[in-house]
MDAnalysis code that builds the backbone (N, CA, C; Angstrom):
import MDAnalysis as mda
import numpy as np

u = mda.Universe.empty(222, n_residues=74, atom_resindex=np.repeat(np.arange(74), 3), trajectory=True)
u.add_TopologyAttr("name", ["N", "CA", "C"] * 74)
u.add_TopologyAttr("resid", np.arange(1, 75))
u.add_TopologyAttr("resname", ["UNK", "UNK", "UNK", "UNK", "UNK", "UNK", "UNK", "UNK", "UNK", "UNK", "UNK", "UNK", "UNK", "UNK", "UNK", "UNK", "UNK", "UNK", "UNK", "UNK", "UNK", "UNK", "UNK", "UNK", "UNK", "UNK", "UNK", "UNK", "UNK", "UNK", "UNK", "UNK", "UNK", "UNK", "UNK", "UNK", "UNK", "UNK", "UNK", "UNK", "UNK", "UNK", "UNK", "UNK", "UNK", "UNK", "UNK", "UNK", "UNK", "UNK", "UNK", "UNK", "UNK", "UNK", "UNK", "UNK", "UNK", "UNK", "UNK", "UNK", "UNK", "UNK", "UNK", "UNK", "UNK", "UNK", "UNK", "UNK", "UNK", "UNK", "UNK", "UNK", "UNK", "UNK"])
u.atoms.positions = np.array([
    [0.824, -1.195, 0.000],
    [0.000, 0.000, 0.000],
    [0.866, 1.255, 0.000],
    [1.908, 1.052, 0.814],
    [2.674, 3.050, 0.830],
    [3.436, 2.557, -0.275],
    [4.062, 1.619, -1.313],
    [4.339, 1.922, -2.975],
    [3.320, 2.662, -3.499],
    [2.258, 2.208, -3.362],
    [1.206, 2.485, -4.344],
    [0.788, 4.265, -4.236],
    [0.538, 3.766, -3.215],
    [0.482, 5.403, -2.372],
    [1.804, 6.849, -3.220],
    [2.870, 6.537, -2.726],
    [4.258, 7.081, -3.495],
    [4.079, 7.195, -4.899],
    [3.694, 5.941, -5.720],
    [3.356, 5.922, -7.000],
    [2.602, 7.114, -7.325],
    [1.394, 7.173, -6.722],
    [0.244, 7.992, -7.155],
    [0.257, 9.036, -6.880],
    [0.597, 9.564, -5.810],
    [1.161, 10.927, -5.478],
    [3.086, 11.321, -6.680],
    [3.590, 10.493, -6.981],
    [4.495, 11.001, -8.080],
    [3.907, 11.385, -9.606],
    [2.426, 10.276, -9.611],
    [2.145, 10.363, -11.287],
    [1.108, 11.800, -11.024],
    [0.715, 11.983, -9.947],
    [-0.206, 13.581, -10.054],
    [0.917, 14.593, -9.566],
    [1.934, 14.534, -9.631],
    [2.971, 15.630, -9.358],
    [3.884, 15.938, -10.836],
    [3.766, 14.378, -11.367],
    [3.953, 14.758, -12.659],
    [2.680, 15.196, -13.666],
    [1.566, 14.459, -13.577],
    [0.624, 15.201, -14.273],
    [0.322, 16.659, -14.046],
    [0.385, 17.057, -12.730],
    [0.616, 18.752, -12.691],
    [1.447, 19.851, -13.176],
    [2.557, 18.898, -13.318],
    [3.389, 19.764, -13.838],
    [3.162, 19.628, -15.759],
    [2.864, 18.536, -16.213],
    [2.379, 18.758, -17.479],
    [1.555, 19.653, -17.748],
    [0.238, 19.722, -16.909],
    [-0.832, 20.844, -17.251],
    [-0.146, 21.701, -17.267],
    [0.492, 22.155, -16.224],
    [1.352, 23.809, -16.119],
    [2.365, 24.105, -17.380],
    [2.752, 22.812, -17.648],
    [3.907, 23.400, -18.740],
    [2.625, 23.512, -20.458],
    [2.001, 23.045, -20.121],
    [0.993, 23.209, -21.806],
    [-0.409, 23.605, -21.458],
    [-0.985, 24.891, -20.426],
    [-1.637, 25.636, -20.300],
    [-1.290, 26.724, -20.852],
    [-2.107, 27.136, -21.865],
    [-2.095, 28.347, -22.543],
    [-1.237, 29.493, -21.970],
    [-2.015, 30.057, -20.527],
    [-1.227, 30.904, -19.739],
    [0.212, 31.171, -19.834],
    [0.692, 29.653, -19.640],
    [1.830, 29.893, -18.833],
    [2.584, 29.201, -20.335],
    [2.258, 29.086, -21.485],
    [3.050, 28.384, -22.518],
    [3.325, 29.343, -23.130],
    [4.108, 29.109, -23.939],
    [4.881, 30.229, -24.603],
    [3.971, 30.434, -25.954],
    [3.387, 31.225, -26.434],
    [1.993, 31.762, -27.334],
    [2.400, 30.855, -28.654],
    [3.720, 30.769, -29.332],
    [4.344, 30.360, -30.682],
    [4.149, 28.584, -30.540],
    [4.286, 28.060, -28.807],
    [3.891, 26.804, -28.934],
    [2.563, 26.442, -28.879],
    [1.918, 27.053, -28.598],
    [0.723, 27.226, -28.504],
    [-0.248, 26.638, -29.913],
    [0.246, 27.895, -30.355],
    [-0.622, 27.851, -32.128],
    [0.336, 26.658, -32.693],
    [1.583, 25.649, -32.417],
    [2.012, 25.197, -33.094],
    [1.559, 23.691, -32.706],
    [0.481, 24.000, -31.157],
    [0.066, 22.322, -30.990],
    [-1.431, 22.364, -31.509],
    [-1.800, 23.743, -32.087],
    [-2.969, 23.750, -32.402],
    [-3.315, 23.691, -33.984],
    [-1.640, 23.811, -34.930],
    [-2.017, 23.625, -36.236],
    [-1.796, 22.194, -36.872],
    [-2.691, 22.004, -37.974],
    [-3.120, 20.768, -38.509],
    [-1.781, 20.384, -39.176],
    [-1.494, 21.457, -39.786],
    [0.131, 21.444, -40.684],
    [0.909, 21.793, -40.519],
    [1.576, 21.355, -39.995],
    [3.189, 22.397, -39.770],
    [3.497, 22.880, -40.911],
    [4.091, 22.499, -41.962],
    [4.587, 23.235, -42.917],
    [3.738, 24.411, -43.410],
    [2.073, 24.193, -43.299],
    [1.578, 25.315, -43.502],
    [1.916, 26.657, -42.473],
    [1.795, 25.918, -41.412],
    [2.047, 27.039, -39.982],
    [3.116, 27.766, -40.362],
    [4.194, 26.807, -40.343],
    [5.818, 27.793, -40.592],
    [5.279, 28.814, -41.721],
    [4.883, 28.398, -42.795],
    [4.650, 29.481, -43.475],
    [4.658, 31.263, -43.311],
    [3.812, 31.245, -42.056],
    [2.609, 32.181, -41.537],
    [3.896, 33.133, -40.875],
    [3.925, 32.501, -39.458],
    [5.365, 33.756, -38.655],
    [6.224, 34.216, -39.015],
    [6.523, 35.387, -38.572],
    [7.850, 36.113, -39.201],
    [9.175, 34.918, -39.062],
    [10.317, 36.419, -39.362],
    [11.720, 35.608, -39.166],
    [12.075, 35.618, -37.632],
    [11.275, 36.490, -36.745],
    [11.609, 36.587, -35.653],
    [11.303, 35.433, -34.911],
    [9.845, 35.017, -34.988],
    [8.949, 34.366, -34.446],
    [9.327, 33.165, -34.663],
    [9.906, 32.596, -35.636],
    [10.689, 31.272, -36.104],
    [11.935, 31.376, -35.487],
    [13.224, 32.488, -35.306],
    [13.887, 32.219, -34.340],
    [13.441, 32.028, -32.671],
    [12.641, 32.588, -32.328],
    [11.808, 32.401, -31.186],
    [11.882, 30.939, -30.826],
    [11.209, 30.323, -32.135],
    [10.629, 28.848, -32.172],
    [11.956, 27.989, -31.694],
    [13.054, 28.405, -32.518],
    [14.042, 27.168, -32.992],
    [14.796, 27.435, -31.422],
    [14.774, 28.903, -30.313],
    [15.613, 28.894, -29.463],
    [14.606, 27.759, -28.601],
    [13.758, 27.769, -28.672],
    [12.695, 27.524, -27.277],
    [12.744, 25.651, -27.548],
    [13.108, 25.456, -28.961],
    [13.042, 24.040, -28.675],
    [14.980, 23.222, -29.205],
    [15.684, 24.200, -29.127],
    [16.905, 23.478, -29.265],
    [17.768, 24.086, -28.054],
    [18.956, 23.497, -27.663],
    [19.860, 23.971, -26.706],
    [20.626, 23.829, -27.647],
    [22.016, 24.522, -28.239],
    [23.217, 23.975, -28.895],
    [24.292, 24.715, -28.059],
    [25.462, 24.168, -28.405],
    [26.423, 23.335, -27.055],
    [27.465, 23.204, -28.330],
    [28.922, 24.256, -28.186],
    [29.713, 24.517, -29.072],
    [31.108, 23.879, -28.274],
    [31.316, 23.129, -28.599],
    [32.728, 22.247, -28.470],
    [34.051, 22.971, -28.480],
    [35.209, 22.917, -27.813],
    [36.603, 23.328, -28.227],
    [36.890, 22.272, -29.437],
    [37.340, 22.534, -30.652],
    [38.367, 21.365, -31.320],
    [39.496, 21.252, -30.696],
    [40.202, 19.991, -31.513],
    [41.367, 19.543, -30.698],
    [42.293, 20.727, -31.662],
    [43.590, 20.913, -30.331],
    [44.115, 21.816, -31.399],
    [45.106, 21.673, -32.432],
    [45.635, 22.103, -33.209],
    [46.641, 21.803, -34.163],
    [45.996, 21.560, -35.452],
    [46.938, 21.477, -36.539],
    [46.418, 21.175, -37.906],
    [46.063, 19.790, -38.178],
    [45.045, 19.410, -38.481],
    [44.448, 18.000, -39.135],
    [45.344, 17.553, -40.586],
    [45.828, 16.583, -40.620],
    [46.348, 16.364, -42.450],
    [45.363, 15.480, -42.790],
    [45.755, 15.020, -43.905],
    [44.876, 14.865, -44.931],
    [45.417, 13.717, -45.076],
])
């Protein structure tokens, strides 16, 4: 019984936090209209250039490496 208990109180702590992260309110407006269109490719169409960088920060992290140093041959 206190697994089950633990269980169920983790899956409504995670289901809460889902609502919160994809409630209109609190979602970011560009994801919004983008879980609400039928087509993506039509959607992209529509937003500026801003609004598409908007898009691409909110769903990528990129993460720039040192190279090794010295010249590579061939």
């Amino acid at each position: 019984m206190r697994l089950e208990r633990k269980a169920t109180e983790q899956i409504d702590a995670i289901d809460t936090e889902v609502q919160e992260l994809t409630t209109p309110s609190t979602a970011d407006p560009i994801l919004t209209g983008i879980a609400e269109a039928v087509n993506f490719p039509a959607w992209w169409a529509e937003p500026s250039i801003e609004d598409r960088l908007r898009l691409v920060n909110l769903l990528m992290e990129i993460h720039i490496s040192r190279g090794k140093q010295g010249r590579q041959t061939l």
